[in-house]
SEBA-854489 format. One record per residue (C-alpha): residue number from 1; residue in three letters; x, y, z. Coordinates in steps of 0.001 Angstrom, whole numbers, padded with zeros to 6 digits. Each point is the difference from the previous one (the first is absolute). Layout:
! SEBA-854489
[NUM; ALA; [X; Y; Z]]
...
This chain:
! SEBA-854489
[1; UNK; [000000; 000000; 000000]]
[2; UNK; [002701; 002162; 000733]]
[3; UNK; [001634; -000018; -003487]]
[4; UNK; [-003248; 000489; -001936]]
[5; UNK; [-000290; 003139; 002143]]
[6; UNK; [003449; 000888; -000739]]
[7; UNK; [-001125; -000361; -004070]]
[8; UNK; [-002919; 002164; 001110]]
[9; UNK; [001963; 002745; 001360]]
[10; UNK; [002344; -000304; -002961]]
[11; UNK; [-002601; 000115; -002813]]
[12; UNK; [-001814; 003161; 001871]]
[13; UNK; [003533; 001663; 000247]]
[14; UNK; [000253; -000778; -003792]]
[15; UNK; [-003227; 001254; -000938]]
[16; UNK; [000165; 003091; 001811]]
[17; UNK; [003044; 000807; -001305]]
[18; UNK; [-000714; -000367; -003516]]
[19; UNK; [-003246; 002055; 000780]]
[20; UNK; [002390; 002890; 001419]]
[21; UNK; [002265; -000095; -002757]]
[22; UNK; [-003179; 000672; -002265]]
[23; UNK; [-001628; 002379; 001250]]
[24; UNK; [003643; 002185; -000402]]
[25; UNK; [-001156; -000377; -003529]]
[26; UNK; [-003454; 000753; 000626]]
[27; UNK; [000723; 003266; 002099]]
[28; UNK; [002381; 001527; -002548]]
[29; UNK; [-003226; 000992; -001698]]
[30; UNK; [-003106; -000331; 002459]]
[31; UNK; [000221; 003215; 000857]]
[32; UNK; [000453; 001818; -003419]]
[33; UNK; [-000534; -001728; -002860]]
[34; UNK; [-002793; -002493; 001230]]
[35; UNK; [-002022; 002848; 001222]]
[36; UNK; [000028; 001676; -003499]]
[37; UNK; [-002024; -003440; -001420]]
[38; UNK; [-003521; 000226; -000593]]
[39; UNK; [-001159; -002874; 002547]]
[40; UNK; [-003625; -001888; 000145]]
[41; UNK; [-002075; 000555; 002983]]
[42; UNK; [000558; -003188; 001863]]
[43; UNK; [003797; 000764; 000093]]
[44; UNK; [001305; 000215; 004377]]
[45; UNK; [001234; 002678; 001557]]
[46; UNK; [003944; -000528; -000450]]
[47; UNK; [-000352; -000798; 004144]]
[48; UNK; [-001700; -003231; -000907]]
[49; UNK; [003099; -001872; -001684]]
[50; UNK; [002966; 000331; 002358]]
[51; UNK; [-001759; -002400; 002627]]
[52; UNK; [-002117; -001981; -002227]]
[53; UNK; [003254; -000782; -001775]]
[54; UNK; [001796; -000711; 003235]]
[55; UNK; [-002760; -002313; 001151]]
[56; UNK; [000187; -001959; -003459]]
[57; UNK; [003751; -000104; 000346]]
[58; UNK; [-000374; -001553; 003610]]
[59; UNK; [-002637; -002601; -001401]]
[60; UNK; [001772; -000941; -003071]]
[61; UNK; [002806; -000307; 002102]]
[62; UNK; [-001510; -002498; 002596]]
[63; UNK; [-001352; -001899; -002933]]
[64; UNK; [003530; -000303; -001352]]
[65; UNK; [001602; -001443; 002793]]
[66; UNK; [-003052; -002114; 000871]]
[67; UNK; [000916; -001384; -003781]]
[68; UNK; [003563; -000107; 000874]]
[69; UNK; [-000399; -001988; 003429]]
[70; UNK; [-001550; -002977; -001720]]
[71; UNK; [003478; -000546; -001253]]
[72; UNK; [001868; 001290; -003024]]
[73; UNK; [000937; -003265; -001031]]
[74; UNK; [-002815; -000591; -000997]]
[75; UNK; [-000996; 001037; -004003]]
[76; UNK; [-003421; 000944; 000685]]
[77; UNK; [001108; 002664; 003035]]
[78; UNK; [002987; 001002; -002591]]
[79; UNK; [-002091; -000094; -002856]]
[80; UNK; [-002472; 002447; 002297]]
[81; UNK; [002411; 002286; 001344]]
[82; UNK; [001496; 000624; -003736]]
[83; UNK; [-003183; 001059; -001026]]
[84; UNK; [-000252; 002524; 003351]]
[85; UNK; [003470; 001752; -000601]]
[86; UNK; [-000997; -000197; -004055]]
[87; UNK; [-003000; 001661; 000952]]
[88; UNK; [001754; 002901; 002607]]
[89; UNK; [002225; 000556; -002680]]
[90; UNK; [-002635; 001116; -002004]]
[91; UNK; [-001551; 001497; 003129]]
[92; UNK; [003341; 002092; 000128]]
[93; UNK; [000072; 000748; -003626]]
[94; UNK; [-003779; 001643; -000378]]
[95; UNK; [001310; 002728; 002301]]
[96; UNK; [002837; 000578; -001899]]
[97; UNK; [-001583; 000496; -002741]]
[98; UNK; [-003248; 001648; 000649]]
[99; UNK; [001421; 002813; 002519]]
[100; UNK; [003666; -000297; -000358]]
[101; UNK; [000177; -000049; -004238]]
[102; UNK; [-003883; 001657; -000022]]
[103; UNK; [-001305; -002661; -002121]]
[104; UNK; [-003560; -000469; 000539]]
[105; UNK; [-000476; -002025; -003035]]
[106; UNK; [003228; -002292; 000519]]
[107; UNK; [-001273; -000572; 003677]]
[108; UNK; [-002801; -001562; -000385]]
[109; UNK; [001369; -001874; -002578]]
[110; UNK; [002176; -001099; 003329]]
[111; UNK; [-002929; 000075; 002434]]
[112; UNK; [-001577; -002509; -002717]]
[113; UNK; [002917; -002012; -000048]]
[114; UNK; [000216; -000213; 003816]]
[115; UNK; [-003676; -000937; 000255]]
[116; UNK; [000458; -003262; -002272]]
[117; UNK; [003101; -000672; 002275]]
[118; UNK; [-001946; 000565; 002914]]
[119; UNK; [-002604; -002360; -000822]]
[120; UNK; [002687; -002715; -000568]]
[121; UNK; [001980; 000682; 002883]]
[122; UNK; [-003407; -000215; 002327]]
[123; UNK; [-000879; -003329; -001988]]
[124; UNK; [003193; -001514; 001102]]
[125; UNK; [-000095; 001300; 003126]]
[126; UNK; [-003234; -002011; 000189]]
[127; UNK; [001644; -003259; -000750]]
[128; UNK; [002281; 000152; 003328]]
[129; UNK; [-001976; 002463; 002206]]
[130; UNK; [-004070; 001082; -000382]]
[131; UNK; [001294; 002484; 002907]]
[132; UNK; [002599; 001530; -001979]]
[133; UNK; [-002077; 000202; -002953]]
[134; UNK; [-002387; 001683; 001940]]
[135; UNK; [001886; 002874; 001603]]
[136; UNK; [001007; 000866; -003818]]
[137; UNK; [-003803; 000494; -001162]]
[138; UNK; [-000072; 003392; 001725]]
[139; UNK; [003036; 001078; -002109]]
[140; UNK; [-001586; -001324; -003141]]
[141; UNK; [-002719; 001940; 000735]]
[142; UNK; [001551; 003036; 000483]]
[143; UNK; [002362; -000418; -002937]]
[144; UNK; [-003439; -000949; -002173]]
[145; UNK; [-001255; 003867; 000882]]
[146; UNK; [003490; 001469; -000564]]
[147; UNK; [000345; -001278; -003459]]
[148; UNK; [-003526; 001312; -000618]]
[149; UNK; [000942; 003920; 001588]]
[150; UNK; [002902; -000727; -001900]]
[151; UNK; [-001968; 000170; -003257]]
[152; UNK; [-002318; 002329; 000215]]
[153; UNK; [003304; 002533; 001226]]
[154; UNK; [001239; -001373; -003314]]
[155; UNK; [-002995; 000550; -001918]]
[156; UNK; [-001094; 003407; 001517]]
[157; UNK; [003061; 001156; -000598]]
C-alpha cells in the first residue's frame, strides 16, 4: 500500500507540474491578447480555470499512479500509462499553441486530438482500474467543453 501511494504522490507531482509549466504559456497572453477575442457567452470568468485545472491535475494524477501501482510490468498498466503521458503531452501542447503561439484554429485541432487520446487512455484505464477510469471522466468532460469554447473563439473570431 505504501508504494502505490508513493506512485500516487509521484503522478500528482507530475501532473501538477506539467499543468504549471502550461499555464506559463497560457499567461503570456491571458491577460492581453485573449481578452481582445470575441468570446461566446458560456465562456468562465478567467477565475474559474486556475483551480478547476489544479483539481483535474490532482485527479488525473491519482488516476495515474492508481494505474501505475498495479505494476508496470504489466502491458496493459504500460500500455495505459503510454496513452496518459501521450495524452498530457497533448494536454501540454493545446496551451502552447492556443495562448502561447495564438492559434485558435491549430488548438482545437490539438484539443481534438487530445479528446480521441483521452477517450483511449480512459478505455485502458478501464481494463486495469474502473476507479482510475473514473476519476478521468471529470477531465474528459471538461476538456469536451474546452474544445467546444475553443471553437466558437475560433469561429467568432
Amino acid at each position: 500500500m505504501k508504494k502505490k501511494l508513493t506512485y500516487v504522490f509521484i503522478s500528482v507531482v507530475i501532473c501538477l507540474i506539467i499543468g504549471f509549466l502550461s499555464s506559463i504559456a497560457t499567461q503570456t497572453s491571458v491577460d492581453d491578447w485573449y481578452l481582445t477575442l470575441n468570446k461566446p457567452s458560456f465562456n468562465p470568468p478567467n477565475e474559474i480555470f486556475a483551480p478547476v485545472w489544479t483539481a483535474l491535475y490532482v485527479m488525473m494524477g491519482i488516476a495515474a499512479g492508481w494505474i501505475w501501482g498495479k505494476g508496470f510490468h504489466h502491458k496493459w498498466v504500460k500500455t495505459a500509462l503510454y496513452h496518459f503521458g501521450f495524452q498530457l503531452l497533448l494536454n501540454s501542447l493545446w496551451s502552447i499553441v492556443f495562448f502561447g503561439l495564438q492559434q485558435p484554429f491549430w488548438g482545437f485541432l490539438v484539443i481534438i486530438s487530445l479528446l480521441i487520446a483521452l477517450i483511449a487512455t480512459i478505455r485502458w484505464f478501464k481494463v486495469v482500474s474502473k476507479v482510475a477510469a473514473l476519476l478521468m471522466v471529470p477531465y474528459l468532460l471538461w476538456v469536451c467543453f474546452a474544445a467546444f469554447l475553443n471553437y466558437k473563439i475560433w469561429v467568432l473570431n
